[in-house]
BAVEXBA-11697 format. One record per atom (N, C-alpha, C, O): residue in three letters; x, y, z. Coordinates in steps of 0.02 Angstrom, whole numbers, plus 50000, padded with zeros to 5 digits. Layout:
% residues N
ALAXYZ/...
//
This chain:
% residues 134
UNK475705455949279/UNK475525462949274/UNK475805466149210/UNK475455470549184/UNK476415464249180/UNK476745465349113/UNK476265466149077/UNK476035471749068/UNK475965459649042/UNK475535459048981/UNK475155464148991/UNK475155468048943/UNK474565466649068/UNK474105469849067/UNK474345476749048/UNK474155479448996/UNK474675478849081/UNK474935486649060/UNK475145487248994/UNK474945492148961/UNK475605482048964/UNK475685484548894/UNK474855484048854/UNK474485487948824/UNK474825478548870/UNK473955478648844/UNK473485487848845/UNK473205491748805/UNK473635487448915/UNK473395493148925/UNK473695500048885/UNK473255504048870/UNK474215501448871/UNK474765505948852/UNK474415507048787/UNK474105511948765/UNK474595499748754/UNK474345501248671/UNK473475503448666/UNK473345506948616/UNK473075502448695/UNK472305503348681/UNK472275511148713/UNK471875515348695/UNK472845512348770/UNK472785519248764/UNK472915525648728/UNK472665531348731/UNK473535521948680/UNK473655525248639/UNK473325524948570/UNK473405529348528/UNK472875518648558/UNK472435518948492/UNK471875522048523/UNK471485522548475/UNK471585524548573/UNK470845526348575/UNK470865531248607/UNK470385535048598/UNK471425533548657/UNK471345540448690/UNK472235542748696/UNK472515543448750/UNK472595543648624/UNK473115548648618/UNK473035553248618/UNK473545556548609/UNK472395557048626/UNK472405564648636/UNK472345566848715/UNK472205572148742/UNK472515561148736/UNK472465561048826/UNK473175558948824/UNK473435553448818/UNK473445565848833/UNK474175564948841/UNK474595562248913/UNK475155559748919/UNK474155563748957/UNK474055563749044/UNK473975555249035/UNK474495552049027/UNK473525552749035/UNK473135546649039/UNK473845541249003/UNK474135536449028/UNK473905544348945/UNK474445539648915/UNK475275538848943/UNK475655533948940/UNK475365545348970/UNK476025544449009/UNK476035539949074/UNK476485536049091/UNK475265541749116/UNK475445540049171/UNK475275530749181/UNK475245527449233/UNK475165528249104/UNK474925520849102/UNK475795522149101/UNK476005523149158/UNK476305522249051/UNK476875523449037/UNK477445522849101/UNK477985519849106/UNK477095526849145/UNK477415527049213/UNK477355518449262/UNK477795515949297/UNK476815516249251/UNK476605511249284/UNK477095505649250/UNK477275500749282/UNK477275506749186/UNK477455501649153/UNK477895501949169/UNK478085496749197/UNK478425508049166/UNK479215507849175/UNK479315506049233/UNK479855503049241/UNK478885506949295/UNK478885503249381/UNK478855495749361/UNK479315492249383/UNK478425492849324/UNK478315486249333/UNK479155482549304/UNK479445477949333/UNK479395485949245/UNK480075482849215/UNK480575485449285/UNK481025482049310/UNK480465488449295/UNK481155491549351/UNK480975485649404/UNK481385481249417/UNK480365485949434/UNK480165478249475/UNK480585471349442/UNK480905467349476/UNK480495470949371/UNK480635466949370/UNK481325461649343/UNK481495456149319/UNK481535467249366/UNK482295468449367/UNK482595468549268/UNK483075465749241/UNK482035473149241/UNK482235475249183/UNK482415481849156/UNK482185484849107/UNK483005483849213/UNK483125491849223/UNK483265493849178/UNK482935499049175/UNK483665493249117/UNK483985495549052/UNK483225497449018/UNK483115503549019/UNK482835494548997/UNK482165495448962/UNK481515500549008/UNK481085503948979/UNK481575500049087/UNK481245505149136/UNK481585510949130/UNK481285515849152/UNK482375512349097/UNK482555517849090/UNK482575520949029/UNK482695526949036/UNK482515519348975/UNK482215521548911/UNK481505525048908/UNK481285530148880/UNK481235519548952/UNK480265521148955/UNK480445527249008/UNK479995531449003/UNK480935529149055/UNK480685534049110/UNK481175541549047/UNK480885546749034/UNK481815540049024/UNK481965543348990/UNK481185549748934/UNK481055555848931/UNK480925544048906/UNK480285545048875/UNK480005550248906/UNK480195556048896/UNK479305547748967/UNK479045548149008/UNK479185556449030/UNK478685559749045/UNK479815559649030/UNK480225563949046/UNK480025570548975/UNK479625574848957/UNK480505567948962/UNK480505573048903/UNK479785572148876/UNK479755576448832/UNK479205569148878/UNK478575573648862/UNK478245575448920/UNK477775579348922/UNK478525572148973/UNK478035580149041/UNK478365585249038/UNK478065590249057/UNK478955586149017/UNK479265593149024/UNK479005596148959/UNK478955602248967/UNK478835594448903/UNK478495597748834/UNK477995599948854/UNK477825605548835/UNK477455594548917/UNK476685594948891/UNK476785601848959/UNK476685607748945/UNK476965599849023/UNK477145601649069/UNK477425608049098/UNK477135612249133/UNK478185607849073/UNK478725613049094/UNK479125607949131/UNK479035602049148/UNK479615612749136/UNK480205609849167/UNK480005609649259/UNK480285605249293/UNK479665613249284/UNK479735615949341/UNK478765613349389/UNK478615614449447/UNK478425610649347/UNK477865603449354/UNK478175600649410/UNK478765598949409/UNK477785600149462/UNK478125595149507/UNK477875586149505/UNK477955581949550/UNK477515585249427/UNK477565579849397/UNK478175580349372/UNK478605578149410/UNK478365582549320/UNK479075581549272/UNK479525583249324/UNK480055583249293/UNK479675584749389/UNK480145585549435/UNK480265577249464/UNK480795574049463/UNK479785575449483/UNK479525567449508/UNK479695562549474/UNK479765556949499/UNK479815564349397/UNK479895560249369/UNK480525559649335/UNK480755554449311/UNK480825566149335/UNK481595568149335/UNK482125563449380/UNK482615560349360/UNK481915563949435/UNK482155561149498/UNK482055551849478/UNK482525547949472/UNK481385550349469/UNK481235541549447/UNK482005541449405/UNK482495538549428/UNK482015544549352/UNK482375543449271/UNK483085544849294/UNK483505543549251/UNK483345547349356/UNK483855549349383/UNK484125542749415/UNK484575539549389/UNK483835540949469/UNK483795535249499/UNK483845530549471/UNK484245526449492/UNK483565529549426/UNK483765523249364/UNK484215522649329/UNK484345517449298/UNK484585528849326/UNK485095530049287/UNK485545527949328/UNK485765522449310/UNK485885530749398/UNK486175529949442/UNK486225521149441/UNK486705517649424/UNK485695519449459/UNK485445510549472/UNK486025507249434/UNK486495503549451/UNK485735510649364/UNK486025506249301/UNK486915506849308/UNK487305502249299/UNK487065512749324/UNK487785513649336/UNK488145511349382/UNK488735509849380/UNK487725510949432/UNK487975506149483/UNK488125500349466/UNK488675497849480/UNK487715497649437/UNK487755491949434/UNK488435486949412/UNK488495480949425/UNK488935491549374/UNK489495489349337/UNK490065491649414/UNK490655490049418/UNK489835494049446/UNK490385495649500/UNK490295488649554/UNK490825485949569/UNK489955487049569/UNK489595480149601/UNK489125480949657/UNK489145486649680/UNK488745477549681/UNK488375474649715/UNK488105479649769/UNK487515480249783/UNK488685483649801/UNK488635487449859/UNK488395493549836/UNK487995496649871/UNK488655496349762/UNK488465501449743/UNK487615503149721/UNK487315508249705/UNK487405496049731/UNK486615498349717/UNK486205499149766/UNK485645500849748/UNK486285498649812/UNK485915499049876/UNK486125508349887/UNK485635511749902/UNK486575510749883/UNK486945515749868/UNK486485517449834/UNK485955518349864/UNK486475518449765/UNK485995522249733/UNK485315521749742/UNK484985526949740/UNK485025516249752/UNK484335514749767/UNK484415521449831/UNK483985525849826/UNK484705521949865/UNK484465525349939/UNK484865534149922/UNK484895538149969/UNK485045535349871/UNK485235541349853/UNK484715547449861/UNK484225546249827/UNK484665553849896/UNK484215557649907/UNK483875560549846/UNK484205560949794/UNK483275562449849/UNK482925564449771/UNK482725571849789/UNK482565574649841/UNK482805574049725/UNK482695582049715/UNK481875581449733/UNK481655583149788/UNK481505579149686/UNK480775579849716/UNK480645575249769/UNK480065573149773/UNK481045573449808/UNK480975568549888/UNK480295577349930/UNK479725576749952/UNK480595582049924/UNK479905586249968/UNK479305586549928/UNK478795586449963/UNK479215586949865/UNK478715586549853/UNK478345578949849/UNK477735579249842/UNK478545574349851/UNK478415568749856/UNK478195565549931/UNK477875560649949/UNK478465569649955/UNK478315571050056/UNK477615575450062/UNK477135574550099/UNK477735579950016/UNK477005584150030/UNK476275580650011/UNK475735580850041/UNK476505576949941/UNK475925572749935/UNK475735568149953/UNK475145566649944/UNK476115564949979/UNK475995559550047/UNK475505561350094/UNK474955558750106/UNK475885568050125/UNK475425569650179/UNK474695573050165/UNK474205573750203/UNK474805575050099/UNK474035576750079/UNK473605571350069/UNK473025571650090/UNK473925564350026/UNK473515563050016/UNK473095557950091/UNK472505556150094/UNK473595556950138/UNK473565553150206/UNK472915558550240/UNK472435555750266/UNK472935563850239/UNK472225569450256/UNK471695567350241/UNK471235566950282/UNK471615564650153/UNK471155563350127/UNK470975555050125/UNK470705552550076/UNK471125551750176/UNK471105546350206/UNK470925545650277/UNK471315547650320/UNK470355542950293/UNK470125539350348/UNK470515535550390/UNK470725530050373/UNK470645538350453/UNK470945536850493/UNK471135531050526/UNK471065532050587/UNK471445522950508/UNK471325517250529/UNK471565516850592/UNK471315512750630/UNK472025520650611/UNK472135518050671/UNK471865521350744/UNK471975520950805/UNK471605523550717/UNK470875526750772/UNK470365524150776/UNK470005524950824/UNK470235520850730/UNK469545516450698/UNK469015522350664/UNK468435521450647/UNK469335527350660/UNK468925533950626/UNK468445530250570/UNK468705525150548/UNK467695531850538/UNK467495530350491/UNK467395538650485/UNK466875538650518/UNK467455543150474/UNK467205549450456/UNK467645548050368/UNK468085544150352/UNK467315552450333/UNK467175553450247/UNK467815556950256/UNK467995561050298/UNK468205553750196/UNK468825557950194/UNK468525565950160/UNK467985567150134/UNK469035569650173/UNK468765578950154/UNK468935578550066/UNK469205574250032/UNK468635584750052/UNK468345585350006/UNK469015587649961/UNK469385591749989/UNK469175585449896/UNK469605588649853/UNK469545596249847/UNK469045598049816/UNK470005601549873/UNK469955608049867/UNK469495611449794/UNK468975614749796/UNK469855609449738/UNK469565611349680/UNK469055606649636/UNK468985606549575/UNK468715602749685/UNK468135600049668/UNK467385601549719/UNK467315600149779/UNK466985604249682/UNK466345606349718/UNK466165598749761/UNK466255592849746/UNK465885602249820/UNK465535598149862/UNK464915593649812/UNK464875596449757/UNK464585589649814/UNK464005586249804/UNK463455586449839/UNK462975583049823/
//
């Protein structure tokens, strides 16, 4: 998945850098995949990044750049743990997050806008508020 995202990263930034949205949130995927892969020092540079331009493009108070405050927090923590030993990362991994409610809210929104499996529901998930019906 590495190669593809950086793959992806750079063609987003030669053909659509004026899609500032589009290019962070490839950015975001990437810094998940290094933090997966247990390349936290380099997932925290990229979330460092990631940060300071949602809060430019954004604001400080975006409950993207809040979301992602919290990622870049967590990683930080991770990384610090890590010199204390072993116990301390499970510790930080499970540390409470400032945007933990808004990250709860969109859960449950987006679980609304999902078809019900365990009912066997097939009804059409509902309609995005600020997108016209069809």
């Amino acid at each position: 998945a590495l190669p593809v995202l950086e793959a992806t990263l750079t063609l987003r930034r030669r053909h659509w850098s004026h899609e500032e949205r589009t290019v962070l949130a490839v950015q975001t995927n990437l810094a998940s995949c290094l933090d997966d892969l247990g390349r936290h020092d380099e997932a925290l540079v990229l979330s460092r990044e990631i940060y300071e331009r949602e809060a430019a493009t954004l604001g400080a108070s975006h409950e993207d750049t809040i979301l992602d405050e919290d990622t870049m927090v967590r990683r930080r923590l991770f990384a610090q743990s890590r010199a204390l030993g072993p116990g301390c990362e499970a510790l930080a991994r499970s540390a409470p997050a400032r945007g933990s409610s808004i990250a709860g809210s969109r859960a449950r929104s987006n679980a609304q806008n999902q078809p019900d499996a365990s009912r066997g529901s097939l009804e059409q998930p509902r309609e995005h508020p600020r997108r016209p019906a069809r």
